[in-house]
Predicted model as a PDB file, atoms N, CA, C, CB and O in Angstrom, pLDDT in the B-factor column:
MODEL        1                                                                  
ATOM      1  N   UNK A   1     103.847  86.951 101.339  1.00 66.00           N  
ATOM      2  CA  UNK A   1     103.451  85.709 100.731  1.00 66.00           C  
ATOM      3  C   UNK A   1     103.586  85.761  99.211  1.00 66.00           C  
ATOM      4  CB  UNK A   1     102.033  85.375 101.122  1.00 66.00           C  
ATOM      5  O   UNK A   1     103.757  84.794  98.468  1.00 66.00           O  
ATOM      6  N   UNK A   2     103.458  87.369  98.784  1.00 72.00           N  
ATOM      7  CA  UNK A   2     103.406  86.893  97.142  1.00 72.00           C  
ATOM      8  C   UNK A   2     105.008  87.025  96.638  1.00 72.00           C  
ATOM      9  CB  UNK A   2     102.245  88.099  96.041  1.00 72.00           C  
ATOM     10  O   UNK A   2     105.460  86.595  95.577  1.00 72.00           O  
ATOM     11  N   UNK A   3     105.677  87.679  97.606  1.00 78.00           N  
ATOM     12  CA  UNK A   3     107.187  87.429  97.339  1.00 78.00           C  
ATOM     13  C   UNK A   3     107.409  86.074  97.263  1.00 78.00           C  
ATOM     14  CB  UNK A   3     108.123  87.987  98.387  1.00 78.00           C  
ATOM     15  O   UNK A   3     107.796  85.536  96.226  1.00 78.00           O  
ATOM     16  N   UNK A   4     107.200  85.503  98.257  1.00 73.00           N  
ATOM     17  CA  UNK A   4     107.412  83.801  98.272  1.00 73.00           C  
ATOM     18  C   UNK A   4     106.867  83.144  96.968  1.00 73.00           C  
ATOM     19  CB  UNK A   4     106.528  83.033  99.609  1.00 73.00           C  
ATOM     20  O   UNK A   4     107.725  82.424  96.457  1.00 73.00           O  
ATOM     21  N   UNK A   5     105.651  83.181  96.254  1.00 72.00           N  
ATOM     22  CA  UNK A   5     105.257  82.961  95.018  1.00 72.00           C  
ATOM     23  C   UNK A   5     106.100  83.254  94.134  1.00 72.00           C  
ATOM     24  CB  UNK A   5     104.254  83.488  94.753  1.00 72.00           C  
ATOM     25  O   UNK A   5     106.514  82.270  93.521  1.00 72.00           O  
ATOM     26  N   UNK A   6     106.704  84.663  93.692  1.00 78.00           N  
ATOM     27  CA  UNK A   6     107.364  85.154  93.041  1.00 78.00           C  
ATOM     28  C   UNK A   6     108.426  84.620  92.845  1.00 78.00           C  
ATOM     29  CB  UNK A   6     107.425  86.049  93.286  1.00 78.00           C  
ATOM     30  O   UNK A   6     108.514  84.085  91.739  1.00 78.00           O  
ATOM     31  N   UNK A   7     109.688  84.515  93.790  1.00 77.00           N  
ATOM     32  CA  UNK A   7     110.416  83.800  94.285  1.00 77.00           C  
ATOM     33  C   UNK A   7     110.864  82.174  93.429  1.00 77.00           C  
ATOM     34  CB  UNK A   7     109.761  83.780  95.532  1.00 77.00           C  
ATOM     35  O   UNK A   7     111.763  81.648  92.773  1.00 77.00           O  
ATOM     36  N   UNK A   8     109.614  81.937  93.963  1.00 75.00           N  
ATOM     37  CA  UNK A   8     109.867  80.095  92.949  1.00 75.00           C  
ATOM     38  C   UNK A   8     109.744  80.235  91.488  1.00 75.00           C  
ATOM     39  CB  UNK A   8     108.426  78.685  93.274  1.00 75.00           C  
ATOM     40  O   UNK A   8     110.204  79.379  90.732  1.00 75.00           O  
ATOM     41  N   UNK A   9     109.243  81.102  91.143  1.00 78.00           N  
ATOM     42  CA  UNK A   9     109.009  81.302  90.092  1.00 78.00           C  
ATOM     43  C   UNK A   9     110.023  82.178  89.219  1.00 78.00           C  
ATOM     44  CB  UNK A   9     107.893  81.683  90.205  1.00 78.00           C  
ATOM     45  O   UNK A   9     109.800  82.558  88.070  1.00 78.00           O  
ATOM     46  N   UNK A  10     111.474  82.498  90.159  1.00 83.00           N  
ATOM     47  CA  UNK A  10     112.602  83.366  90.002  1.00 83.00           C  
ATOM     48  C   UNK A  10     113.855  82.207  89.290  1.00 83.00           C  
ATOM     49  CB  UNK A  10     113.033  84.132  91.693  1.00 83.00           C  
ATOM     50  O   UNK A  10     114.820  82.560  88.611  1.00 83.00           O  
ATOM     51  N   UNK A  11     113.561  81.027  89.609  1.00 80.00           N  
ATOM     52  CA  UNK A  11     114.915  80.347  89.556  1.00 80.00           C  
ATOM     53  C   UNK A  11     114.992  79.482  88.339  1.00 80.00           C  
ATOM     54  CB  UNK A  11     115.187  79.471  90.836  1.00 80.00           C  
ATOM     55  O   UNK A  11     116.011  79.166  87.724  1.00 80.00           O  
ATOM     56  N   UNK A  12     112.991  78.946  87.937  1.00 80.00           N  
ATOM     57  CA  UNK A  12     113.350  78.906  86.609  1.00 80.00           C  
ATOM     58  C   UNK A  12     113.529  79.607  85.593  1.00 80.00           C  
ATOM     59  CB  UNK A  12     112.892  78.432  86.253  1.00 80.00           C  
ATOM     60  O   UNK A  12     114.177  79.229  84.617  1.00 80.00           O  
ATOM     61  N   UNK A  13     112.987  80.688  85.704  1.00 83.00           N  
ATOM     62  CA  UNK A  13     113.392  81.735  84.345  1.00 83.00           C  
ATOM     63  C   UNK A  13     114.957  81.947  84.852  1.00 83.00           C  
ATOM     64  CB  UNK A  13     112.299  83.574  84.203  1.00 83.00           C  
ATOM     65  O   UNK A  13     115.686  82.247  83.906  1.00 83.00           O  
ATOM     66  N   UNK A  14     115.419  81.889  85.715  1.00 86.00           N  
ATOM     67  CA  UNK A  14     116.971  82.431  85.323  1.00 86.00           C  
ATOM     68  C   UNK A  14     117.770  81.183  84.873  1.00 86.00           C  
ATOM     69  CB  UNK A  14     117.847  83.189  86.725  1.00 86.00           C  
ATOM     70  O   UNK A  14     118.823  81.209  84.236  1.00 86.00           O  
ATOM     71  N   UNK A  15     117.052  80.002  85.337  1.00 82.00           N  
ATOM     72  CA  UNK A  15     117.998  79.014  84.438  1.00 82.00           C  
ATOM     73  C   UNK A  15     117.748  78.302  82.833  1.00 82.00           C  
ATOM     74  CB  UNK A  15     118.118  77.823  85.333  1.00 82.00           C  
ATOM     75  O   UNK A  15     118.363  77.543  82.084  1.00 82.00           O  
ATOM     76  N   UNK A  16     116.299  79.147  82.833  1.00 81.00           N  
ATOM     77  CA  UNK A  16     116.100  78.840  81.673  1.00 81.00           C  
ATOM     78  C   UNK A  16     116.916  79.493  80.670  1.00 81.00           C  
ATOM     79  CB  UNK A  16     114.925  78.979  81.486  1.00 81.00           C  
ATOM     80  O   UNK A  16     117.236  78.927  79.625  1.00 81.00           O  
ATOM     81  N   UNK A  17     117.386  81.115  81.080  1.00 86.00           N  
ATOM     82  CA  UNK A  17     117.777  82.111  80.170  1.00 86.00           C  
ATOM     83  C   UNK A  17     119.670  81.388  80.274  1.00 86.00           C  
ATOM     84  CB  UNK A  17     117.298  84.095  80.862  1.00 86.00           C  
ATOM     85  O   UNK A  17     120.287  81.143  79.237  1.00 86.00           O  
ATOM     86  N   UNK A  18     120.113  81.228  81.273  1.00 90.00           N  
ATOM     87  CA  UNK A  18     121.251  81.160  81.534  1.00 90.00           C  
ATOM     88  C   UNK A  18     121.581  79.648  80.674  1.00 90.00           C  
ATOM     89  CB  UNK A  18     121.456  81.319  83.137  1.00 90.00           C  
ATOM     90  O   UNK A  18     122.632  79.480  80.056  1.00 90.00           O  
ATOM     91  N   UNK A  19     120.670  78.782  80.749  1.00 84.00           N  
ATOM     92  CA  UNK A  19     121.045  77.150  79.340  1.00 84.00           C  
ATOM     93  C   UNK A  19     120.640  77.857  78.129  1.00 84.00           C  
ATOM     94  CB  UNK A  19     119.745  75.243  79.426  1.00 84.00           C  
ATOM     95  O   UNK A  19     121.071  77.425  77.060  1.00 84.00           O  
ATOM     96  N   UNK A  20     119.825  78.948  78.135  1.00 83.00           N  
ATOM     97  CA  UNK A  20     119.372  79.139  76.518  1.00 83.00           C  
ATOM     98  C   UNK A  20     120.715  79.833  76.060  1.00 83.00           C  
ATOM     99  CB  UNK A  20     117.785  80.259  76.179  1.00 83.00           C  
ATOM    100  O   UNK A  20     121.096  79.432  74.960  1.00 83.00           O  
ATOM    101  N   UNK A  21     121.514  80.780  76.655  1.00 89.00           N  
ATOM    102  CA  UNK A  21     122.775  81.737  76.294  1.00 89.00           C  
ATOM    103  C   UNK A  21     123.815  80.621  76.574  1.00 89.00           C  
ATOM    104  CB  UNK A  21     123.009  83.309  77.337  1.00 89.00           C  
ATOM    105  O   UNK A  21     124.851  80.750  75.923  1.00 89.00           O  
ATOM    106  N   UNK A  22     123.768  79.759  77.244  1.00 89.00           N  
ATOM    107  CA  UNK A  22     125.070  78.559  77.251  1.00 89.00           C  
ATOM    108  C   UNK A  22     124.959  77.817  75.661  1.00 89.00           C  
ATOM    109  CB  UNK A  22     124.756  77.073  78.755  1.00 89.00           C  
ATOM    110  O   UNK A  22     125.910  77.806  74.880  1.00 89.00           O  
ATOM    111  N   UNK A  23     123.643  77.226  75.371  1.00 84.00           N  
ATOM    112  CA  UNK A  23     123.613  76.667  74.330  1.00 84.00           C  
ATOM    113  C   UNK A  23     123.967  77.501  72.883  1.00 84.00           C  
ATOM    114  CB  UNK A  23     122.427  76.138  74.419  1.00 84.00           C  
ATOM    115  O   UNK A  23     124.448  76.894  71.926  1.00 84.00           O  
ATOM    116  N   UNK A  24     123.680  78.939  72.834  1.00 85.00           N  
ATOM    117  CA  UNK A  24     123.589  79.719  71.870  1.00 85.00           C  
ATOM    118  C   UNK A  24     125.396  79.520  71.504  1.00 85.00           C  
ATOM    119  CB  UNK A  24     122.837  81.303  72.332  1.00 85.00           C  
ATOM    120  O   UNK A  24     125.897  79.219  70.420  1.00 85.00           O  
ATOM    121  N   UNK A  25     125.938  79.744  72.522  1.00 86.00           N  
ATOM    122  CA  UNK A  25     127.374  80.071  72.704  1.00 86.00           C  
ATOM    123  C   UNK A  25     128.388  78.788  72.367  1.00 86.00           C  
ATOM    124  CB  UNK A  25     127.569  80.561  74.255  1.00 86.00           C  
ATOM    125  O   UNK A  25     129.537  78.870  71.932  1.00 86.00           O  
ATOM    126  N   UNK A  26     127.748  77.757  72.644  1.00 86.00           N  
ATOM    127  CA  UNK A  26     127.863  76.347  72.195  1.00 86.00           C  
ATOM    128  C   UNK A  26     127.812  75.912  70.951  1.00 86.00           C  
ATOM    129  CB  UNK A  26     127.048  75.683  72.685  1.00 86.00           C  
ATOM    130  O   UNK A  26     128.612  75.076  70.531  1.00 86.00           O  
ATOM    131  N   UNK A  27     126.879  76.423  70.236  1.00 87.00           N  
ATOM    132  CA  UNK A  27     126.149  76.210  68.861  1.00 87.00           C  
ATOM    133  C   UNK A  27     125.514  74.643  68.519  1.00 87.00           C  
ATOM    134  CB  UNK A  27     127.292  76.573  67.678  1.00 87.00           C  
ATOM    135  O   UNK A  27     125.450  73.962  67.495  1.00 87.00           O  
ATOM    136  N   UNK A  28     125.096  74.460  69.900  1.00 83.00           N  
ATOM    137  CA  UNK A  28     124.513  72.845  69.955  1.00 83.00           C  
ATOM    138  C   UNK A  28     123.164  72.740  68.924  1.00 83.00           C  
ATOM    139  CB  UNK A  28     123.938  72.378  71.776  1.00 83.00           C  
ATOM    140  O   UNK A  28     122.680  71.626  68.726  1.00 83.00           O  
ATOM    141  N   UNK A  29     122.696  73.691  68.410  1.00 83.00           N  
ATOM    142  CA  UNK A  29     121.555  73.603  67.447  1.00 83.00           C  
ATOM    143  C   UNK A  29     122.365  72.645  65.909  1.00 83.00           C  
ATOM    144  CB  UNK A  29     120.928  75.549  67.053  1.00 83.00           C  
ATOM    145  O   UNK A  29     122.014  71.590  65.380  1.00 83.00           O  
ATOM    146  N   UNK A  30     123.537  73.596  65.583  1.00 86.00           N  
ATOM    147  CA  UNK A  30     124.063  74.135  64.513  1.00 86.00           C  
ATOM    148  C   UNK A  30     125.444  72.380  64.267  1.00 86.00           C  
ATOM    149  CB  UNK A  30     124.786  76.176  65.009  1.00 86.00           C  
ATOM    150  O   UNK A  30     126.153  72.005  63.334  1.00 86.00           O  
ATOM    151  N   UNK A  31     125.168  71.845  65.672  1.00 86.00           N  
ATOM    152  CA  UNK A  31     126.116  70.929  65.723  1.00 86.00           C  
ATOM    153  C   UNK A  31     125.716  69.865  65.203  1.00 86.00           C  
ATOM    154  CB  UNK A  31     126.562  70.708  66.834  1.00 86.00           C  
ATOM    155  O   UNK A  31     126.269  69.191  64.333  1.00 86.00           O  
ATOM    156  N   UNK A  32     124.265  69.610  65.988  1.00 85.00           N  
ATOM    157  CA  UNK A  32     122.887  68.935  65.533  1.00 85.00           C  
ATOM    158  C   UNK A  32     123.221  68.226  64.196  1.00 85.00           C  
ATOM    159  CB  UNK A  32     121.585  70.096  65.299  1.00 85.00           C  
ATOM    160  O   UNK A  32     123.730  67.191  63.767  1.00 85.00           O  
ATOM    161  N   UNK A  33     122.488  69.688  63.674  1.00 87.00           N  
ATOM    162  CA  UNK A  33     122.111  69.788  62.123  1.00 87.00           C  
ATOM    163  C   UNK A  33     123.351  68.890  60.961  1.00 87.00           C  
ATOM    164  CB  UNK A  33     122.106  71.706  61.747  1.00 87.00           C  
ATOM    165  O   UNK A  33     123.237  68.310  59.881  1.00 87.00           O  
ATOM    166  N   UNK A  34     124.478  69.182  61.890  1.00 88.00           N  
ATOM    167  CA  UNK A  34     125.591  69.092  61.145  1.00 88.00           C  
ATOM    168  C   UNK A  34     125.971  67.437  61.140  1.00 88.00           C  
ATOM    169  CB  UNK A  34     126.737  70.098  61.778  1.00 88.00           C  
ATOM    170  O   UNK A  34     126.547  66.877  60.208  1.00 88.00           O  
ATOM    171  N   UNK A  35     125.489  66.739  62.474  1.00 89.00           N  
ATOM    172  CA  UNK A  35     125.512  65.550  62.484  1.00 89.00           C  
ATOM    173  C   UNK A  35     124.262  64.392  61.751  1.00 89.00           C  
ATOM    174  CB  UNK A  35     125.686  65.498  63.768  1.00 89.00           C  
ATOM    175  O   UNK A  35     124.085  63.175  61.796  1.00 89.00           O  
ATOM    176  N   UNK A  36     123.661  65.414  61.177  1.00 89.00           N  
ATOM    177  CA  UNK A  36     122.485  64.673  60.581  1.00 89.00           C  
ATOM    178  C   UNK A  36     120.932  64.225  61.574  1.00 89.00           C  
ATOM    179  CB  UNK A  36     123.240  63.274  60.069  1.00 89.00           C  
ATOM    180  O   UNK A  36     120.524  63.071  61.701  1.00 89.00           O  
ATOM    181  N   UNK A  37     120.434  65.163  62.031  1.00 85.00           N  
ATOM    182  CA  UNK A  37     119.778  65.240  63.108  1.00 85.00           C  
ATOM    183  C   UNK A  37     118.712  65.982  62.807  1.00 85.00           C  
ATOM    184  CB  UNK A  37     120.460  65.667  64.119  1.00 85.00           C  
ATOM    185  O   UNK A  37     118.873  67.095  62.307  1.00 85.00           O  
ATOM    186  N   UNK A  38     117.607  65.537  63.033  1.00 87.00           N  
ATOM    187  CA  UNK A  38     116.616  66.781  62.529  1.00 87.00           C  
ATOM    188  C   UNK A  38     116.391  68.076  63.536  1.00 87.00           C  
ATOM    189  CB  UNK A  38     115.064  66.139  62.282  1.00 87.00           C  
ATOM    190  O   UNK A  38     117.362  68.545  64.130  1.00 87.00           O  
ATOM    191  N   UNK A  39     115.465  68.465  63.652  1.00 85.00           N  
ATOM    192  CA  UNK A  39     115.072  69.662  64.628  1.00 85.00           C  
ATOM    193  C   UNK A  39     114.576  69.255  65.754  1.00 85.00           C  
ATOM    194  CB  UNK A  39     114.100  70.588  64.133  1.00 85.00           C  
ATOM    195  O   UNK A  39     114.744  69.822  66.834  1.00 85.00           O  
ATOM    196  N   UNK A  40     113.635  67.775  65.477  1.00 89.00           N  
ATOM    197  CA  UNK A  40     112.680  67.026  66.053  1.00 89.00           C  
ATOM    198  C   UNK A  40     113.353  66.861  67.829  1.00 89.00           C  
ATOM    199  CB  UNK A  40     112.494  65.476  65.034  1.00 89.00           C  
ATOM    200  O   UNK A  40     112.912  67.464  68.807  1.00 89.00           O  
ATOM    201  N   UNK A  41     114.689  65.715  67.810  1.00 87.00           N  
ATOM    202  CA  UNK A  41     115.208  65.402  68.956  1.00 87.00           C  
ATOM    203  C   UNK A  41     115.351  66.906  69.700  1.00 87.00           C  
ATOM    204  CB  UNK A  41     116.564  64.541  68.724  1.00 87.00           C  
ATOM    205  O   UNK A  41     114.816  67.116  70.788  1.00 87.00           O  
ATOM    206  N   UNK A  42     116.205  68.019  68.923  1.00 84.00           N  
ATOM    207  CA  UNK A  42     116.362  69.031  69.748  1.00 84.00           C  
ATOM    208  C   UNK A  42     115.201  70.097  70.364  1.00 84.00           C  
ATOM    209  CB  UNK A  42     117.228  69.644  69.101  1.00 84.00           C  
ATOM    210  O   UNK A  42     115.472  70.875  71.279  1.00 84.00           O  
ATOM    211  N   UNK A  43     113.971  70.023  69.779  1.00 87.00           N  
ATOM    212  CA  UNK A  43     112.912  70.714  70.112  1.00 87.00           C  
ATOM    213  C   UNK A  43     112.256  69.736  71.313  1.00 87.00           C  
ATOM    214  CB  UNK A  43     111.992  71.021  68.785  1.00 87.00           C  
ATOM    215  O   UNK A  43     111.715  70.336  72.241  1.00 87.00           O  
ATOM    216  N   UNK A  44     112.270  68.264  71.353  1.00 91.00           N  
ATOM    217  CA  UNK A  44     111.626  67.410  72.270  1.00 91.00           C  
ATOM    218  C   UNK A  44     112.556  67.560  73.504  1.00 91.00           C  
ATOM    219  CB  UNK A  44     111.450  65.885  71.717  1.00 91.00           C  
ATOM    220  O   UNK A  44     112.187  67.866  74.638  1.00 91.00           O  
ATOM    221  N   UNK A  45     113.920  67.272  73.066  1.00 87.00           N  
ATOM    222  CA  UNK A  45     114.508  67.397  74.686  1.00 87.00           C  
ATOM    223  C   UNK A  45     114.388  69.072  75.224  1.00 87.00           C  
ATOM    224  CB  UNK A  45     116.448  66.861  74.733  1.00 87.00           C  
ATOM    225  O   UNK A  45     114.461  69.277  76.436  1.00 87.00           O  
ATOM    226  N   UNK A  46     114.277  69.771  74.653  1.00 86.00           N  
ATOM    227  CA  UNK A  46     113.712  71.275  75.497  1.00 86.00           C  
ATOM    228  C   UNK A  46     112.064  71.015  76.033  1.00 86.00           C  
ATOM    229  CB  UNK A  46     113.686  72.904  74.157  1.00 86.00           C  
ATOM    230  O   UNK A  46     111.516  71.429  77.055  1.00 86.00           O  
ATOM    231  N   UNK A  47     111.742  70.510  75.369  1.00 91.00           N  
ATOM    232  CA  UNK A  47     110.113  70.482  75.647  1.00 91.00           C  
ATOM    233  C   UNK A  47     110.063  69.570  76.917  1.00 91.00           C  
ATOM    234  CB  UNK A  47     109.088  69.763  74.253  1.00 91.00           C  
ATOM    235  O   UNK A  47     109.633  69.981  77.995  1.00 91.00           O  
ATOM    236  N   UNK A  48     110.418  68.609  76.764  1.00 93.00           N  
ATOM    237  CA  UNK A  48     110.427  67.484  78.251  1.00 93.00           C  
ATOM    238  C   UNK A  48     111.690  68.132  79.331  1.00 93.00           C  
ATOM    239  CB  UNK A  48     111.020  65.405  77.681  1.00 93.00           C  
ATOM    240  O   UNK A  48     111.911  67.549  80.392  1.00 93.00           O  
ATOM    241  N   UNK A  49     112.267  69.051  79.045  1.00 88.00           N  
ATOM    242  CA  UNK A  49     113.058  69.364  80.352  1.00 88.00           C  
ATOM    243  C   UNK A  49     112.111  70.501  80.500  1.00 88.00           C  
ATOM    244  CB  UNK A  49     114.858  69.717  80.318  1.00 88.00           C  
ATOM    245  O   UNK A  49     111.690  70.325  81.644  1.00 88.00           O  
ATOM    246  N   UNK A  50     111.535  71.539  80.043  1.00 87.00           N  
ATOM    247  CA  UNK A  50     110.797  72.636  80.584  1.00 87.00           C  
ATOM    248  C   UNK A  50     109.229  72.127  81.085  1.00 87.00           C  
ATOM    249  CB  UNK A  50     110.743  73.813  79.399  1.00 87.00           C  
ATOM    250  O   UNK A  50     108.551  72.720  81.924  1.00 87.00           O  
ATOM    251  N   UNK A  51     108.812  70.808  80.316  1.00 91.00           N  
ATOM    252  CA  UNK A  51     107.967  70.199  81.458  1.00 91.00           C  
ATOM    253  C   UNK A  51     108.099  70.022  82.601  1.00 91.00           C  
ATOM    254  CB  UNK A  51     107.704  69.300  81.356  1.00 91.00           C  
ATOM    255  O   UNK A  51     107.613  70.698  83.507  1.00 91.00           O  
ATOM    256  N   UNK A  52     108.923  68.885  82.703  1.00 91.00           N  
ATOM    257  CA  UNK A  52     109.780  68.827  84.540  1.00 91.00           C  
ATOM    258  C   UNK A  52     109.939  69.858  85.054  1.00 91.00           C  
ATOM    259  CB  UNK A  52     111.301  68.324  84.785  1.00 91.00           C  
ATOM    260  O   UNK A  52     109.299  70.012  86.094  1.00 91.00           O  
ATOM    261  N   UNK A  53     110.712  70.859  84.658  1.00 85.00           N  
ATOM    262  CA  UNK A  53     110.615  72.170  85.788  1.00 85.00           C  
ATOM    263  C   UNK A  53     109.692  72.487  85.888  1.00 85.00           C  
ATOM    264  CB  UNK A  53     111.191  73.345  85.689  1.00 85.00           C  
ATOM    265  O   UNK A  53     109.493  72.429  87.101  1.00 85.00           O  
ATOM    266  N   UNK A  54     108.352  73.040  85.167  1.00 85.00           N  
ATOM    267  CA  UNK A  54     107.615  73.600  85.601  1.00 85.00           C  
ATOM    268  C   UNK A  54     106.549  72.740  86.497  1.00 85.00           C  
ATOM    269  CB  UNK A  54     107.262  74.267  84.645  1.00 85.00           C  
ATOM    270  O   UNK A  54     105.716  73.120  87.321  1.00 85.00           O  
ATOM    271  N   UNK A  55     106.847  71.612  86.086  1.00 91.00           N  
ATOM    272  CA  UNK A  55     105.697  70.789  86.876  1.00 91.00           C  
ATOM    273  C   UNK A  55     106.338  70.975  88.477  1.00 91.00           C  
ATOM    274  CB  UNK A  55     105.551  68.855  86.277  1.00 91.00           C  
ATOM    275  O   UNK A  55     105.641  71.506  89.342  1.00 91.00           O  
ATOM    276  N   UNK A  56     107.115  70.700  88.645  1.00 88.00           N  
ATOM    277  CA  UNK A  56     108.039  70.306  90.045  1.00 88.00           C  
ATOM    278  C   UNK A  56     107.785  72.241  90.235  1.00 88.00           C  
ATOM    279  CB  UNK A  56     110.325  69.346  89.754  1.00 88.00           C  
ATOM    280  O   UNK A  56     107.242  72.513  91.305  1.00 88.00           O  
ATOM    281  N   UNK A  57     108.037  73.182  89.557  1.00 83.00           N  
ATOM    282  CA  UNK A  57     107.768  74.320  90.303  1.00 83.00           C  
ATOM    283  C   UNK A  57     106.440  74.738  90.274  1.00 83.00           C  
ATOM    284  CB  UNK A  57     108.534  75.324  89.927  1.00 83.00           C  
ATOM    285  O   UNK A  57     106.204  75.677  91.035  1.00 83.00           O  
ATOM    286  N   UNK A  58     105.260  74.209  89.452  1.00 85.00           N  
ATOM    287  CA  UNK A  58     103.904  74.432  90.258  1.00 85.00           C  
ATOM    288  C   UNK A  58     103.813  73.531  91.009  1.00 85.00           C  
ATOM    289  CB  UNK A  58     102.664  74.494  89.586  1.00 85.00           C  
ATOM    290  O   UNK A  58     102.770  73.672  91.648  1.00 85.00           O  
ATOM    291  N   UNK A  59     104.507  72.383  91.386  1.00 89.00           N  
ATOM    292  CA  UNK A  59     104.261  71.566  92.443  1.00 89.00           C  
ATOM    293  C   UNK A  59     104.642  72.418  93.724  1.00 89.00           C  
ATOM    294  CB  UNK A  59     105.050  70.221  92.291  1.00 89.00           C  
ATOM    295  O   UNK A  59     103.743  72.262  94.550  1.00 89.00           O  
ATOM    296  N   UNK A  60     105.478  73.129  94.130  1.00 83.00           N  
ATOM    297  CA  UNK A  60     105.949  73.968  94.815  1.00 83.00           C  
ATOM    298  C   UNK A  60     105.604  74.977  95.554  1.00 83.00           C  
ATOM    299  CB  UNK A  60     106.446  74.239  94.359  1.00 83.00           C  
ATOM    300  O   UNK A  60     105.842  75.323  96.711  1.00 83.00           O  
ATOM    301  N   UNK A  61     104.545  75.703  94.027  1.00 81.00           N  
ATOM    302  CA  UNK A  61     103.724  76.365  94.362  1.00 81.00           C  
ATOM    303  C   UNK A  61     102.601  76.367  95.160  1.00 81.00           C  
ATOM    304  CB  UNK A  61     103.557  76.578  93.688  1.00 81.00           C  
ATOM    305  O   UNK A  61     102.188  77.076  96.078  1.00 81.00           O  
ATOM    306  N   UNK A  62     102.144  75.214  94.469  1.00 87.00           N  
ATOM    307  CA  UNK A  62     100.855  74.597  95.070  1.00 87.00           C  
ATOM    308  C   UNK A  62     101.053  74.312  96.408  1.00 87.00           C  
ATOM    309  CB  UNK A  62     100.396  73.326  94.403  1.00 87.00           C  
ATOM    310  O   UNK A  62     100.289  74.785  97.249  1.00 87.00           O  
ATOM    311  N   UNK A  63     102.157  73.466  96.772  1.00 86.00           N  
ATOM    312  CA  UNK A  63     102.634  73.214  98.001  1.00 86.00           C  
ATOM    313  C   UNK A  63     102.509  74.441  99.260  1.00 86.00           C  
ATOM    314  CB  UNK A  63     104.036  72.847  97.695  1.00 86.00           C  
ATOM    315  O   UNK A  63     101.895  74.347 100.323  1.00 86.00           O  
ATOM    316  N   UNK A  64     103.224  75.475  98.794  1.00 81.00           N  
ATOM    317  CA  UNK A  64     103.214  76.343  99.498  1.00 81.00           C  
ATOM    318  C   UNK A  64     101.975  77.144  99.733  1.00 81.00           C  
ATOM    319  CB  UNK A  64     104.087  76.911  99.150  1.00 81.00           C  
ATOM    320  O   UNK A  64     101.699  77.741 100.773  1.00 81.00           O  
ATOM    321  N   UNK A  65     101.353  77.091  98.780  1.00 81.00           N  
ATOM    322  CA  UNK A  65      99.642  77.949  98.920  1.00 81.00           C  
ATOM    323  C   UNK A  65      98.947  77.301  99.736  1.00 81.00           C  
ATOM    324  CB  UNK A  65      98.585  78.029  97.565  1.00 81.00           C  
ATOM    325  O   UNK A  65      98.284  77.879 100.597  1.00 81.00           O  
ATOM    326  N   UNK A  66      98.986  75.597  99.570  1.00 84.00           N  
ATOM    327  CA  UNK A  66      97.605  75.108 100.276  1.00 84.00           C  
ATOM    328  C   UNK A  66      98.152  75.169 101.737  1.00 84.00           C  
ATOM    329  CB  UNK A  66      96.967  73.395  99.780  1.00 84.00           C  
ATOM    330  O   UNK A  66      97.328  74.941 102.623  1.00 84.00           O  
ATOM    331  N   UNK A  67      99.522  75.468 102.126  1.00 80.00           N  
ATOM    332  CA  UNK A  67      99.738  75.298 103.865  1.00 80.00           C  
ATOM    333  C   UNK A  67      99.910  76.830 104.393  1.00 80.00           C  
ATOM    334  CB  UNK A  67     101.372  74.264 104.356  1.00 80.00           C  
ATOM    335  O   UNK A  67     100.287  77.059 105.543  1.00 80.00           O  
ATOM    336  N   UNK A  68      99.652  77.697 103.606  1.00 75.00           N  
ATOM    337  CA  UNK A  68      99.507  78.720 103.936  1.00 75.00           C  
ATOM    338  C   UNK A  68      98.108  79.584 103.821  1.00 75.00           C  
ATOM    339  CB  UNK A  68     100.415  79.112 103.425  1.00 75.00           C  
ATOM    340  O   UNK A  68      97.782  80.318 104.753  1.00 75.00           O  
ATOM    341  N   UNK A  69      97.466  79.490 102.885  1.00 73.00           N  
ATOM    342  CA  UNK A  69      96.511  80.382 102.597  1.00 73.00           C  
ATOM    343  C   UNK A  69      95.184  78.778 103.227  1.00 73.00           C  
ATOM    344  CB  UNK A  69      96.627  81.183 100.510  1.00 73.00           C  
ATOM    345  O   UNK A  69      94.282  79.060 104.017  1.00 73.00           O  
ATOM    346  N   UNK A  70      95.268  78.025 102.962  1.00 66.00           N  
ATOM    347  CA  UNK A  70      94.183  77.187 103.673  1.00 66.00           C  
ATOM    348  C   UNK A  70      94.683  76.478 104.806  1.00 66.00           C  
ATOM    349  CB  UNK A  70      93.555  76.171 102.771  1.00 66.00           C  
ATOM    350  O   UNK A  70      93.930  75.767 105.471  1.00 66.00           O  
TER     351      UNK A  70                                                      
ENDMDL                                                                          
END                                                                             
């Protein structure tokens, strides 16, 4: 069961790391800046996409605990 926990909790860190090294490689920060853009838009759209995942993967979680352990 705690593999199964573990598990959901496997797919966002690898896609988190795998867009953070896509973007690095991209230089979408650096492109930003260059178009006249503050920090602001690019720090909010990371912040509201790592909301959604994590919500939808403690939703998941949760899901799976309450039909198993209760």
């Amino acid at each position: 069961f705690g593999d199964l926990i573990l598990l959901i909790y496997v797919i966002p860190v690898y896609s988190t790391v795998f867009y953070i090294v896509k973007e690095k490689e991209a230089r979408v920060k650096e492109s930003m800046r260059m178009m006249g853009l503050s920090d602001l838009p690019y720090w909010l759209s990371w912040y509201c996409y790592y909301t959604i995942v994590n919500t939808v993967t403690a939703f998941l979680a949760w899901f799976t605990i309450s039909f198993t352990v209760f």
